[in-house]
N, C-alpha and C positions, 0 to 999 in steps of 0.2 A: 504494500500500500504506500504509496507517494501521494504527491498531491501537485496542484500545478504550480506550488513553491520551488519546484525541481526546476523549474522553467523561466521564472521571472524571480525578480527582486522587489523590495520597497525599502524605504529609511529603516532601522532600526529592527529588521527581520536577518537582521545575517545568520545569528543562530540556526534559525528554523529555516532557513534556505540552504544554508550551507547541508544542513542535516536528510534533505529532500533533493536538494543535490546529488548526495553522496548516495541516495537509494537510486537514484536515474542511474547513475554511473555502475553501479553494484549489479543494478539489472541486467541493464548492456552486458556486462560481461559474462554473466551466469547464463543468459541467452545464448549466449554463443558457446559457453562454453559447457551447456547439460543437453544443446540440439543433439551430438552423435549420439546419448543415451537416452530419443525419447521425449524427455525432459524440455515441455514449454512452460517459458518466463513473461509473463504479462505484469502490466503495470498498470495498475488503477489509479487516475489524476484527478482525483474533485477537487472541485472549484469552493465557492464559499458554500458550506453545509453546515442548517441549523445545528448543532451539539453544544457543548460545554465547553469546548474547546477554546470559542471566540471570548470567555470570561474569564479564563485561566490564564491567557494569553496577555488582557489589559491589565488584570491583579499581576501578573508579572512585570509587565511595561510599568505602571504606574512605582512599584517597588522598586525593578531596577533604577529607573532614565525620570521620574516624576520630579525628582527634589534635587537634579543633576542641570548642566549643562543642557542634557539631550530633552529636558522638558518642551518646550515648543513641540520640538520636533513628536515628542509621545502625544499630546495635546491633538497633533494634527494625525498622529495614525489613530486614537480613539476614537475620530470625528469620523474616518473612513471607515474602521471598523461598523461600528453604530448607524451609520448611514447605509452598510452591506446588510446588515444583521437583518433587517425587514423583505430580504429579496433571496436568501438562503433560501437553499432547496434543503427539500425534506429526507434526510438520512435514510430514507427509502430508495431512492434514485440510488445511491452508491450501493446498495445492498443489492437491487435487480442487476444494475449492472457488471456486478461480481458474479452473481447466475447466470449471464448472459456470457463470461466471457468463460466460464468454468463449461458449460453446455456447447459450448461452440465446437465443430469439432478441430475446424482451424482456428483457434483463437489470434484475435488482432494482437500485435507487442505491447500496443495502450489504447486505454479507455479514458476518455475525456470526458468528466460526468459533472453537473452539476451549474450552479449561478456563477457567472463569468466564466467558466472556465474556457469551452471554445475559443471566443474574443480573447482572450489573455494568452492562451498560448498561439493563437495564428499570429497575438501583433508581436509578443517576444521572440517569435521564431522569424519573423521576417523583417522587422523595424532595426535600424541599429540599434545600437546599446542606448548612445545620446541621447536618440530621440524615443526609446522609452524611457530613459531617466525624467524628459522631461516630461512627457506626458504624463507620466505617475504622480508627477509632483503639481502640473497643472490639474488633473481629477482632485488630488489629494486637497491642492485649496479650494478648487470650488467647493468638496465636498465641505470642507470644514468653514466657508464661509453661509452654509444653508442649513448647517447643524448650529452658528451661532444666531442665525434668522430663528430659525426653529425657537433655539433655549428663548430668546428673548421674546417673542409674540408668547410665548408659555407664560415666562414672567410678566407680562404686559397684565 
């Protein structure tokens, strides 16, 4: 199980990138190297999917990078977060498509499942590096100047 962190990057996710990363890379080579016995290696990529995950992730952000230097910067991946969190698909979708790829009898090498996932990895797989650095960081402010629209018509 990866996820499409294996594929793209954001501010202050290197941990978890690097770590989905290093599954993308682990695969490749298990694939190739269990084919002569048989042995197929598939990878499953969701995208944002409702679980626990997305709240374990900000209690983490907020403890490491909250009360650091890197605050802004956590501030604006919260906003991004929080702003995905309503459009997460349902930890169903990963689950069928684990059955689909397990019943297949040629299975595909990866499965792309879930909210954003497709668009996230066609644009990191074809965009250069730059121009998703910036795009990430242009989503990242709009998202985070419509989650401070949001707070404040709330507090209005």
């Amino acid at each position: 199980m990866s996820s499409i962190g294996g594929k793209g990057w954001e501010p202050l996710g290197a941990w978890y990138h690097a770590t989905k990363f290093a599954v993308e890379g682990f695969s490749n080579c298990l694939r190739m190297e269990l084919k002569p016995f048989g042995i197929e290696v598939i990878v499953i990529e969701p995208g944002a999917i409702r679980t626990e995950w997305r709240q374990i992730a900000l209690d983490s952000l907020q403890l490491a990078s909250g009360q650091s230097v890197y605050a802004p910067s956590a501030e604006e991946k919260r906003a991004l977060f929080l702003s995905a969190a309503g459009s997460a698909s349902d930890p169903d979708v990963v689950a069928r498509e684990i059955i689909k790829a397990v019943e297949a009898p040629c299975p595909k090498t990866r499965y792309v499942v879930g909210a954003f996932a497709k668009p996230s990895v066609l644009l990191s797989t074809f965009l250069p590096d730059r121009v998703n650095d910036w795009l990430m960081g242009a989503v990242t402010r709009n998202l985070l100047k419509q989650q401070r629209k949001k707070s404040g018509t709330q507090m209005a």
